[in-house]
VOFI-828885 format. One line per 10 residues: number of its first residue (from 1); for each residue x, y, z of C-alpha. Coordinates in nm, 4 decimals, always signed. Example, Ala and Ser with C-alpha at 12.3 -4.5 7.8 and 13.67 -1.06 7.14 Angstrom:
2
1	+1.2300:-0.4500:+0.7800 ~ +1.3670:-0.1060:+0.7140
//
This chain:
432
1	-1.8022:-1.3873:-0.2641 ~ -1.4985:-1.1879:-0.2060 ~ -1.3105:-1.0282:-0.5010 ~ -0.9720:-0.8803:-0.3599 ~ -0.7571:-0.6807:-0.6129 ~ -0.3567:-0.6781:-0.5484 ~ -0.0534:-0.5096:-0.6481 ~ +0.2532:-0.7068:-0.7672 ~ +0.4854:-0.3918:-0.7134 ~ +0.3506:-0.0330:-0.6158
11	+0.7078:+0.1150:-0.4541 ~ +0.8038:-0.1074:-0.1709 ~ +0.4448:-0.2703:-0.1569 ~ +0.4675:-0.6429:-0.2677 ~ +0.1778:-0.9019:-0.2573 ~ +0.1711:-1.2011:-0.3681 ~ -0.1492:-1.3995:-0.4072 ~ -0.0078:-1.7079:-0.6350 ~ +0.1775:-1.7766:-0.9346 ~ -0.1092:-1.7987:-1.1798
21	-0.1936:-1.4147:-1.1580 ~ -0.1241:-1.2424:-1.4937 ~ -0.2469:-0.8650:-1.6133 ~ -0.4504:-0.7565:-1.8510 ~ -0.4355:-0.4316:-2.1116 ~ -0.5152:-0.1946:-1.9353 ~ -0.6302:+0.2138:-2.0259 ~ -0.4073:+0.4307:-1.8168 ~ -0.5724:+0.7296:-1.6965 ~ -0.3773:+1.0331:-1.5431
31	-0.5838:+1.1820:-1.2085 ~ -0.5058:+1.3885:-0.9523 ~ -0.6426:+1.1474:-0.7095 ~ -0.4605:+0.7663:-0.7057 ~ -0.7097:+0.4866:-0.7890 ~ -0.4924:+0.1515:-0.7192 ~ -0.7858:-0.0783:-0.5631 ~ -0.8632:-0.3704:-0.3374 ~ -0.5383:-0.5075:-0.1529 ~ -0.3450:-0.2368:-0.3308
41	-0.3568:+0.1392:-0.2209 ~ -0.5504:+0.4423:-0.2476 ~ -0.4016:+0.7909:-0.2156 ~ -0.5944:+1.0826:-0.1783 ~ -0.4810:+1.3990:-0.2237 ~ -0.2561:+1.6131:-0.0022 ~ -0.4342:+1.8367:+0.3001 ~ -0.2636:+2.1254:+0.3553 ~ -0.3137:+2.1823:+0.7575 ~ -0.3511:+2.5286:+0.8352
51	-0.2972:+2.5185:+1.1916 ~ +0.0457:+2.7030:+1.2716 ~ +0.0526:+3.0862:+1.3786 ~ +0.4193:+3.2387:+1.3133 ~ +0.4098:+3.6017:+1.3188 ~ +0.7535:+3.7635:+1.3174 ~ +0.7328:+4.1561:+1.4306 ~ +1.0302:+4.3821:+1.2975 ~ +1.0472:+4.7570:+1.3646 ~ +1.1743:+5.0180:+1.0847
61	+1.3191:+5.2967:+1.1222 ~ +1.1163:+5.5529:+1.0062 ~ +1.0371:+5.7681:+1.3075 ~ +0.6854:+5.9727:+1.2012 ~ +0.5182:+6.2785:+1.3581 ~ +0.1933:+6.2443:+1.3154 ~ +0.2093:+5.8716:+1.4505 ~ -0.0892:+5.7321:+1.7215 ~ +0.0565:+5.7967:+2.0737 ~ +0.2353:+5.4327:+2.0444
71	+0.2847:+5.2112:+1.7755 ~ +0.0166:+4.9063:+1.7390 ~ +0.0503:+4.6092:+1.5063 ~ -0.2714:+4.3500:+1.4730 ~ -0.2353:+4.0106:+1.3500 ~ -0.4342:+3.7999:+1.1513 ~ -0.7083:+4.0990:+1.0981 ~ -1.0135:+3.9424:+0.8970 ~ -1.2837:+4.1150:+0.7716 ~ -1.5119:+3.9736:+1.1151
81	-1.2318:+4.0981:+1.3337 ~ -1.4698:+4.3125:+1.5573 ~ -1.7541:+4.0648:+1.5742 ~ -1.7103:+4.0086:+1.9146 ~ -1.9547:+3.8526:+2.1930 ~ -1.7381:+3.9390:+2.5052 ~ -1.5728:+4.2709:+2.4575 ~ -1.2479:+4.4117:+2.6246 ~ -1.2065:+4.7964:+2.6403 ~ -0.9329:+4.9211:+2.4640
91	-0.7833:+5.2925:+2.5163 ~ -0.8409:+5.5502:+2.7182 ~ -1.1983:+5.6527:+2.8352 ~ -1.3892:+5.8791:+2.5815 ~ -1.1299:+5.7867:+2.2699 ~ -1.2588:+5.8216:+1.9452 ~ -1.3801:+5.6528:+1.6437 ~ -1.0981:+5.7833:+1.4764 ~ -0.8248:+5.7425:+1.7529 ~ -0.9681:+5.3771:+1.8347
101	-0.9269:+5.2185:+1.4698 ~ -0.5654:+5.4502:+1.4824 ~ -0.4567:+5.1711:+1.7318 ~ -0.6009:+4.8464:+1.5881 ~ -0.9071:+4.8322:+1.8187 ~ -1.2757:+4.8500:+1.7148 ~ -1.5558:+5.0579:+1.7888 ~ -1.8990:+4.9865:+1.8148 ~ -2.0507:+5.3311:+1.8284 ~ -2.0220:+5.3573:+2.2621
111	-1.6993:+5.1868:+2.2949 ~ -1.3377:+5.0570:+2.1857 ~ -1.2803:+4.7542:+2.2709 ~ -1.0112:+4.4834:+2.1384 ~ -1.0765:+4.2513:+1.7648 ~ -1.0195:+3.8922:+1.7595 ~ -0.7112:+3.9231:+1.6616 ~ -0.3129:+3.9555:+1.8219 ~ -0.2496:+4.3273:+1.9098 ~ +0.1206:+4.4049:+2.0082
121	+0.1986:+4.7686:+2.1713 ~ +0.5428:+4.9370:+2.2369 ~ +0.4769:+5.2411:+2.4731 ~ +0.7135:+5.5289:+2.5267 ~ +0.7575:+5.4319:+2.8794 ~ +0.9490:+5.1125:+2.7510 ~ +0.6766:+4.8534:+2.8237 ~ +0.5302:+4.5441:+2.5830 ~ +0.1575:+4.5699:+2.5641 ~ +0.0495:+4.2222:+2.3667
131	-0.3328:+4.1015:+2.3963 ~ -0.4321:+3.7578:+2.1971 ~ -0.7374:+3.6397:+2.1673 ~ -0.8329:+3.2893:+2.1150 ~ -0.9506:+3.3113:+1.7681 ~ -0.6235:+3.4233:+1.6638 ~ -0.5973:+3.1014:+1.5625 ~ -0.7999:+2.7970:+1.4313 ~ -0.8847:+2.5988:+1.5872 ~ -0.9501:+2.8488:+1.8875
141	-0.5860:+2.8651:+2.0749 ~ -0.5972:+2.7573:+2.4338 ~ -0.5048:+3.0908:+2.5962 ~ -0.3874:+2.9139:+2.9186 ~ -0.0908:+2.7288:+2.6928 ~ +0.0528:+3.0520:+2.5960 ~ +0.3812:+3.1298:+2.7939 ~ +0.7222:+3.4291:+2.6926 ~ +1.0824:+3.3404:+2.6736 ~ +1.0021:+3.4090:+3.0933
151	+0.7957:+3.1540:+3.1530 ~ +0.5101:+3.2730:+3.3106 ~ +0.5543:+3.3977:+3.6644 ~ +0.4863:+3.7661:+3.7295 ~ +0.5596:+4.0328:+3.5303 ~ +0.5704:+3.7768:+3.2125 ~ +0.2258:+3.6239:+3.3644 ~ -0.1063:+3.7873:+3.1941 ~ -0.2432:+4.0903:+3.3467 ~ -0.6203:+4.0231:+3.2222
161	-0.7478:+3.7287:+3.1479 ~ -1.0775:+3.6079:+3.0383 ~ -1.2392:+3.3538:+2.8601 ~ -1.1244:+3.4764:+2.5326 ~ -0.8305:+3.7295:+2.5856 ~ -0.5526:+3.7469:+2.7678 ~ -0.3581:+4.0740:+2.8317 ~ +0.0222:+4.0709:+2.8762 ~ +0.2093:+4.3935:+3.0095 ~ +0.5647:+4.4287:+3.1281
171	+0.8845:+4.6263:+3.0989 ~ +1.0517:+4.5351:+2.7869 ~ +1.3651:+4.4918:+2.9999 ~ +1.2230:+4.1773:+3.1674 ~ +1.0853:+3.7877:+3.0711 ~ +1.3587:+3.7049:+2.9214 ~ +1.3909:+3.9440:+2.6158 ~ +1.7198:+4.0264:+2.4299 ~ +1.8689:+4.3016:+2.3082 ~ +2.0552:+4.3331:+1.9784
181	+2.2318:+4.5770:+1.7047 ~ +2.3273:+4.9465:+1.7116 ~ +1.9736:+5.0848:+1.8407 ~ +1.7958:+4.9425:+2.1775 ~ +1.6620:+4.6626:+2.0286 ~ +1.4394:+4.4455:+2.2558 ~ +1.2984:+4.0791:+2.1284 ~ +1.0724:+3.8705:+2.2842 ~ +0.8657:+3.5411:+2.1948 ~ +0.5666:+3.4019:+2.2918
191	+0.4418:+2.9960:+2.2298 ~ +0.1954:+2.7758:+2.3126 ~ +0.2026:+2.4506:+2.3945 ~ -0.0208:+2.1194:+2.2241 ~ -0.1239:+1.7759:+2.3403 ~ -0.0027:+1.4998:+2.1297 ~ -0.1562:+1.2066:+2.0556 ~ +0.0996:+0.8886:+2.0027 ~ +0.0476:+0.5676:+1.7827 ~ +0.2606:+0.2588:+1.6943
201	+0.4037:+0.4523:+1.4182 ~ +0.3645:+0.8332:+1.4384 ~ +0.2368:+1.0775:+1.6300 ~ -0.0036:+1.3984:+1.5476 ~ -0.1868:+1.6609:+1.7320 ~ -0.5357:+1.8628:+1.6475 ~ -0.4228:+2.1499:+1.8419 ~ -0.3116:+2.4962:+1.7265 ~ +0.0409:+2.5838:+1.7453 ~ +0.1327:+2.9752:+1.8177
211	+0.4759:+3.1643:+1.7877 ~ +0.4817:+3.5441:+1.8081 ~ +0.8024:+3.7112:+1.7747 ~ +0.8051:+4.0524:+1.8471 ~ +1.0250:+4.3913:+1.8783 ~ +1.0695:+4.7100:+1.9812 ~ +1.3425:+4.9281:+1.8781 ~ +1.4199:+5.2594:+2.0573 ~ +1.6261:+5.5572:+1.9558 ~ +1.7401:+5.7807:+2.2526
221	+1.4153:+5.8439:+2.4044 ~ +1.2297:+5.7861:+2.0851 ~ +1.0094:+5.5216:+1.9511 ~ +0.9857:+5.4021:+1.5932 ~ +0.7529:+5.2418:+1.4485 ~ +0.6889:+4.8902:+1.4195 ~ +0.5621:+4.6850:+1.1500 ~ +0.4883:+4.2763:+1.0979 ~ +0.5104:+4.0331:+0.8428 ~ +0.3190:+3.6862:+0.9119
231	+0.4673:+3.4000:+0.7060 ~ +0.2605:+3.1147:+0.5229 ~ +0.4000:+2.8023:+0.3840 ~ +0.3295:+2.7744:+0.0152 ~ +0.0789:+2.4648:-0.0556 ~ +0.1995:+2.1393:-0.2044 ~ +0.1653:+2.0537:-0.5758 ~ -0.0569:+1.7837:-0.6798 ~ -0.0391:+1.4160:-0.7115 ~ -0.1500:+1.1469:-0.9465
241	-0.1352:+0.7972:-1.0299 ~ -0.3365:+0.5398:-1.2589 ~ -0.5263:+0.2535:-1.1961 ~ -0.7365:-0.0089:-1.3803 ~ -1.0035:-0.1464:-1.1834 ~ -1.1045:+0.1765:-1.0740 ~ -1.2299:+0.2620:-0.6960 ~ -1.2003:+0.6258:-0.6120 ~ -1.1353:+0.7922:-0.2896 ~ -1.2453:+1.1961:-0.3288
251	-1.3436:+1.4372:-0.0899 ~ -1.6425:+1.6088:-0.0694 ~ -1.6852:+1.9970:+0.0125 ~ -2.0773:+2.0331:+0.0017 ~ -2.2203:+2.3580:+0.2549 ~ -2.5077:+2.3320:+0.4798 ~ -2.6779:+2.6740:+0.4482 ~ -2.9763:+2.6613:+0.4959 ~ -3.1932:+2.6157:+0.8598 ~ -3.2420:+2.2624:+1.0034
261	-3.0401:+2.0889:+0.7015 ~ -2.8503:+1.7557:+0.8143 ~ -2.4988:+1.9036:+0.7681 ~ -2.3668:+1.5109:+0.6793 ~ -2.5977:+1.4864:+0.3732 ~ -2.5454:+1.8078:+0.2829 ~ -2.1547:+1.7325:+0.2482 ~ -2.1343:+1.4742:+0.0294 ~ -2.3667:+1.6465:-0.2142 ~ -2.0411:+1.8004:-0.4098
271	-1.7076:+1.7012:-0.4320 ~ -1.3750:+1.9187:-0.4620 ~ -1.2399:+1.8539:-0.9218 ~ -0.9397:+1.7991:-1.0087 ~ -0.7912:+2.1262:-1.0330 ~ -0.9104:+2.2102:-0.6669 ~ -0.6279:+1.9856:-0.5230 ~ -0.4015:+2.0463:-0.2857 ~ -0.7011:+2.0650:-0.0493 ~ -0.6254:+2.3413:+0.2487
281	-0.7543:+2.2548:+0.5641 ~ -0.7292:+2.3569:+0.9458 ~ -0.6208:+2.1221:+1.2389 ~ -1.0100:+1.9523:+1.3712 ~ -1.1868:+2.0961:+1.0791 ~ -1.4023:+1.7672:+0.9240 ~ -1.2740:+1.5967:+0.6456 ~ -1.5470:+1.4176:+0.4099 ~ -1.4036:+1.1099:+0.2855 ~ -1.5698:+0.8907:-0.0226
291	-1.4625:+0.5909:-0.1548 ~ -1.6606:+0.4672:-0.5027 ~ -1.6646:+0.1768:-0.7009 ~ -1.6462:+0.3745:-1.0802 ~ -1.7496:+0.2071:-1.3925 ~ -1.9888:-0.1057:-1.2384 ~ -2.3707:-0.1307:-1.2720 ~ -2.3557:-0.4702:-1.0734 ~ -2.6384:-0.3919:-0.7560 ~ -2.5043:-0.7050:-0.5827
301	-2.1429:-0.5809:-0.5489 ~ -2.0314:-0.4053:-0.1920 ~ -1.7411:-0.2198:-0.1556 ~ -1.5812:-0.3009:+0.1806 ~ -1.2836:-0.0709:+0.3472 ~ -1.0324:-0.2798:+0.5377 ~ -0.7882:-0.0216:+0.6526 ~ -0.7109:+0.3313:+0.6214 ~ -0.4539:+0.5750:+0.7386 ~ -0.2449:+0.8535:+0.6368
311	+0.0800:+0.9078:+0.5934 ~ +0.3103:+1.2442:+0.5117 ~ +0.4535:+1.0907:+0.1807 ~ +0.3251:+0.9322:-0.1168 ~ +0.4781:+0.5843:+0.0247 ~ +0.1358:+0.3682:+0.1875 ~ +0.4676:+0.1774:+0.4100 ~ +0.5890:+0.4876:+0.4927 ~ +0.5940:+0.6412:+0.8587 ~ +0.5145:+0.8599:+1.0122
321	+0.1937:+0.7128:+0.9878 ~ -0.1825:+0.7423:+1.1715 ~ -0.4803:+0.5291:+1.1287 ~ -0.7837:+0.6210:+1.0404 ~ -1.0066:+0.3190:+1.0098 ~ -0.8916:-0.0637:+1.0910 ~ -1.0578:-0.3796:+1.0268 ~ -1.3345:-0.1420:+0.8736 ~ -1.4036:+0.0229:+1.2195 ~ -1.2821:+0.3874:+1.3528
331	-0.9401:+0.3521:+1.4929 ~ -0.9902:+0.3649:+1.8832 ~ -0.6009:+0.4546:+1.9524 ~ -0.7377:+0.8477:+1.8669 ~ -0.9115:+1.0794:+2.1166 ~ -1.1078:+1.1976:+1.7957 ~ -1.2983:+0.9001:+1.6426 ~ -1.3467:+0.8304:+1.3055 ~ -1.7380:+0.8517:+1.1843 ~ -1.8538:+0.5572:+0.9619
341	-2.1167:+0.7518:+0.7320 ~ -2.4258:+0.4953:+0.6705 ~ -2.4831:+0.4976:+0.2271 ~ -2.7936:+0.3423:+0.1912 ~ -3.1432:+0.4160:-0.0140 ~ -3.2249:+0.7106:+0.1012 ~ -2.8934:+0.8573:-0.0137 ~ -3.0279:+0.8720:-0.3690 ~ -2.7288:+0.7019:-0.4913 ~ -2.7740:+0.4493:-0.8093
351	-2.5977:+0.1823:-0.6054 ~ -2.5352:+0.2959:-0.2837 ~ -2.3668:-0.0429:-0.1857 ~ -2.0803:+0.0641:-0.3914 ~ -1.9823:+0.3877:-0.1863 ~ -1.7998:+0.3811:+0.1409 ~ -1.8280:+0.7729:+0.3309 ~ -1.6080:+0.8318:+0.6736 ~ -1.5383:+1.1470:+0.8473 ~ -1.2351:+1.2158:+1.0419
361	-1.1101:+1.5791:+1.2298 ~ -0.8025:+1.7197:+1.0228 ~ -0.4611:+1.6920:+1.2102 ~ -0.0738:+1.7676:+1.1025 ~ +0.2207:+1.5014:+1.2147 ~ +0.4750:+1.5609:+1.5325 ~ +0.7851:+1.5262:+1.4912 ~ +0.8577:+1.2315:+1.7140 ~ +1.2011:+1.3831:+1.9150 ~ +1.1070:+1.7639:+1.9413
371	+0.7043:+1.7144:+1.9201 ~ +0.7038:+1.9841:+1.6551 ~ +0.4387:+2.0259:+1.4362 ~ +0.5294:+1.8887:+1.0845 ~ +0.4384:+2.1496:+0.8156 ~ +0.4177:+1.8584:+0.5512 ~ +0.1550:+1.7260:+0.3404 ~ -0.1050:+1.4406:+0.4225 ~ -0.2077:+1.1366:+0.2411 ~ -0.4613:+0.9536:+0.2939
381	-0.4415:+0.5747:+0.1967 ~ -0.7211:+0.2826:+0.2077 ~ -0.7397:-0.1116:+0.1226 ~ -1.0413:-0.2195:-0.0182 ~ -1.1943:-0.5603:-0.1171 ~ -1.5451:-0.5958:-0.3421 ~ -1.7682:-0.8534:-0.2325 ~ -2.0791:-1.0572:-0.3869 ~ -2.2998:-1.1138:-0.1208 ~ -2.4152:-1.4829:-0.0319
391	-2.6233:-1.7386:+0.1829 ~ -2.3358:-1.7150:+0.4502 ~ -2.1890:-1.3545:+0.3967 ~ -2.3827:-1.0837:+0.3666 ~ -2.1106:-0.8891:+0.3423 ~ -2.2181:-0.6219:+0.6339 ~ -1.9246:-0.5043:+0.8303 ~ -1.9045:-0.4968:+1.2132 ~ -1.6812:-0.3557:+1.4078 ~ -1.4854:-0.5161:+1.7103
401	-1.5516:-0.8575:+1.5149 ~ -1.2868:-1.0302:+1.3110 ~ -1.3865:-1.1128:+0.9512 ~ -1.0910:-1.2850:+0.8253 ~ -1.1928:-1.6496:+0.8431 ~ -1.5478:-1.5420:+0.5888 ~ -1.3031:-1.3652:+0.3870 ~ -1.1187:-1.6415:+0.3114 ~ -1.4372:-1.8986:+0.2987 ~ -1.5209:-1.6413:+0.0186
411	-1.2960:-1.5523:-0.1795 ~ -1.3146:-1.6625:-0.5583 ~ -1.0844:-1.5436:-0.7792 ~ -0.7528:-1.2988:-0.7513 ~ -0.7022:-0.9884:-0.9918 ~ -0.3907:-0.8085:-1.0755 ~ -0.3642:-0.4479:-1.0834 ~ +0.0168:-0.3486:-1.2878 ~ +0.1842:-0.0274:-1.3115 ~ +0.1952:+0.1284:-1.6523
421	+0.5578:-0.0154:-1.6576 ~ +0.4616:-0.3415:-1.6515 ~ +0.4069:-0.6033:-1.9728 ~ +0.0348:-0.6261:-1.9376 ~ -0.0924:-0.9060:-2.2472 ~ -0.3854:-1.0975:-2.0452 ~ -0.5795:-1.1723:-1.8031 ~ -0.7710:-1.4393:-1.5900 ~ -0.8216:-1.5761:-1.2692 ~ -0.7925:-1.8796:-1.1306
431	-0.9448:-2.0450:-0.7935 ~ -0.8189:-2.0018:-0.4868
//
């Protein structure tokens, strides 16, 4: 048996499922995380993608004498900037500790060599030094997307380049850079470019998006130095929404630290609260998704997902919009697959039939004319439906097989879920 739950109005979202449906009192309950069920809508909350590099470099004007031989700006430092497996030299041969952390490089005890992080240079000589490195980003940047206002033919093409750096050098007269105001002012930019995936009703990419704008500004013969700011959008503020039957999505955050652990199991052993939300996350890093049945002790009730997608506004209609999961299966319109995560015994779970788990890589929306990433937020949305298992439906999902007609066969009795709005006196259901 079948039990769907419906919305009469939820925004633009109308269902009807006949005229005998009424609603019941209901106990509102404020969460950060929106727990409309069934046929209506469930919306997580935001992810923040972290998956954009803008770095905008700006020289002063405070000319210094006791300044490194030219100036050097790194990006993005961390505190495992220098943990590096393939190591470019950086400097002269024989510099020093001293003289080798004076230019943004690290040394190991025998040698400088470059962090994983952007370095940009302005010599004396008039020439743009810049060196990236792959983790500059994450995910990783492809280094072979990366191109300046040039293009990349030589001089704007990479002098070095190896499986995790690549090393640009050329006259800051050349590849297209600008000059501008009352010193000699030269500007340059460097992007990459992304592959993006299309759908019926958005498009997104998983891949890292870099801008560097830099500068050097000369006075006569002398160089000042240079300085950088690197700009981060400020996260979104939280959402929340009632619901009466109550089926929660939530996302877990549980580590797996420890040798030979199963790193799926170990996920959904915690869960992000309340005040965690906005989650942050970067472009491909895992998302664990749960969906619960809260408030039942019934062991013959399964919770089945019918769709789920996301969307970059609260609205479950709205577009741009990705799936996730359709007809219960992994969407197969996405180069990266959703994972179905099996709940069953051996999860521990009181009654694991009434949790749902998927797994899907973290992306950010395109705009559809420019292909821009879309620094917006991300909600995730799902349809549900609870069924009683019988002789002639177990209930068990399958994917690439169409479930509609036992759906129907089974279905007993039509709820009502109303908005705190509505004039909610009683309740029953009726056949259908």
């Amino acid at each position: 048996m079948l039990f769907n739950l419906c919305n009469h109005r939820i925004g633009a979202i109308t269902h009807g499922h006949g005229p005998s449906s009424v609603c019941n009192d209901l106990s509102w309950a404020n969460k950060q995380i929106t727990e409309i069920v069934g046929w209506s809508f469930i919306m997580a909350q935001w992810l923040w993608c972290e998956g954009t590099f803008l770095a905008v470099l700006v020289a002063t004007v405070v000319a210094q004498k006791a300044m490194p031989p030219d100036p050097i700006i790194n990006l993005m430092s961390t505190d495992t900037k220098c943990q590096m497996l393939e190591k470019v030299p950086c400097g002269f041969l024989g510099i020093s500790p001293e003289n080798c952390e004076a230019i943004g490089c690290c040394f190991d005890g025998q040698q400088c060599y470059y962090g994983n992080v952007v370095t940009v240079q302005c010599t004396r000589d008039g020439q743009f030094v810049v060196v990236v490195s792959k983790d500059s980003t994450v995910p990783q940047l492809d280094l072979t997307t990366i191109s300046t206002l040039g293009g990349n033919e030589v001089p704007c093409s990479p002098v070095v380049s190896t499986g995790s750096f690549v090393i640009y050098n050329f006259p800051v007269t050349t590849c297209g850079t600008v000059m501008a105001g009352d010193y000699l002012i030269y500007e340059n930019k460097m992007t990459s470019s992304y592959e993006v995936g299309v759908g019926p009703l958005g498009s997104i990419t998983r891949d890292s998006t870099f801008e560097l704008l830099f500068q050097c500004k000369y006075l006569g013969s002398e160089l000042v130095s240079l300085m950088a700011d690197v700009y981060t959008v400020a996260p979104p503020p939280p959402v929340a929404a009632p619901g009466p039957l109550r089926v929660e999505l939530r996302l877990a955050n549980g580590q797996c630290n420890t040798k030979g652990c199963d790193e799926e199991v170990s996920a959904y052993s915690s869960y992000y609260e309340d005040s965690d939300y906005p989650v942050t996350k970067v472009l491909r890093q895992p998302v664990y998704v749960e969906v619960r049945i809260l408030g039942r002790t019934d062991p013959n009730i399964v919770l089945l997902l019918e769709n789920c997608w996301a969307t970059s506004t609260p609205d479950p209609l709205g577009v741009p919009q990705w799936n996730l999961i359709v007809n219960g299966c992994p969407y197969q319109g996405d180069k990266y697959l959703t994972a179905l995560v099996p709940v069953d015994g051996s999860s521990g779970l009181s009654f694991p039939t009434h949790y749902k788990r998927f797994i899907f890589k973290m992306f950010t929306f395109v705009d559809p004319a420019s292909l821009h990433h879309l620094e917006q937020k991300v909600f995730i949305h799902c349809s549900t439906a609870v069924c009683h298992p019988s002789a002639t439906d177990n209930c068990e999902q399958r994917c690439f097989r169409k479930r509609r007609s036992q759906y129907l066969s089974s279905k007993v009795g039509v709820f009502c879920v109303c908005l705190p709005t509505k004039n909610c006196s009683s309740s029953h259901s009726k056949p259908y």
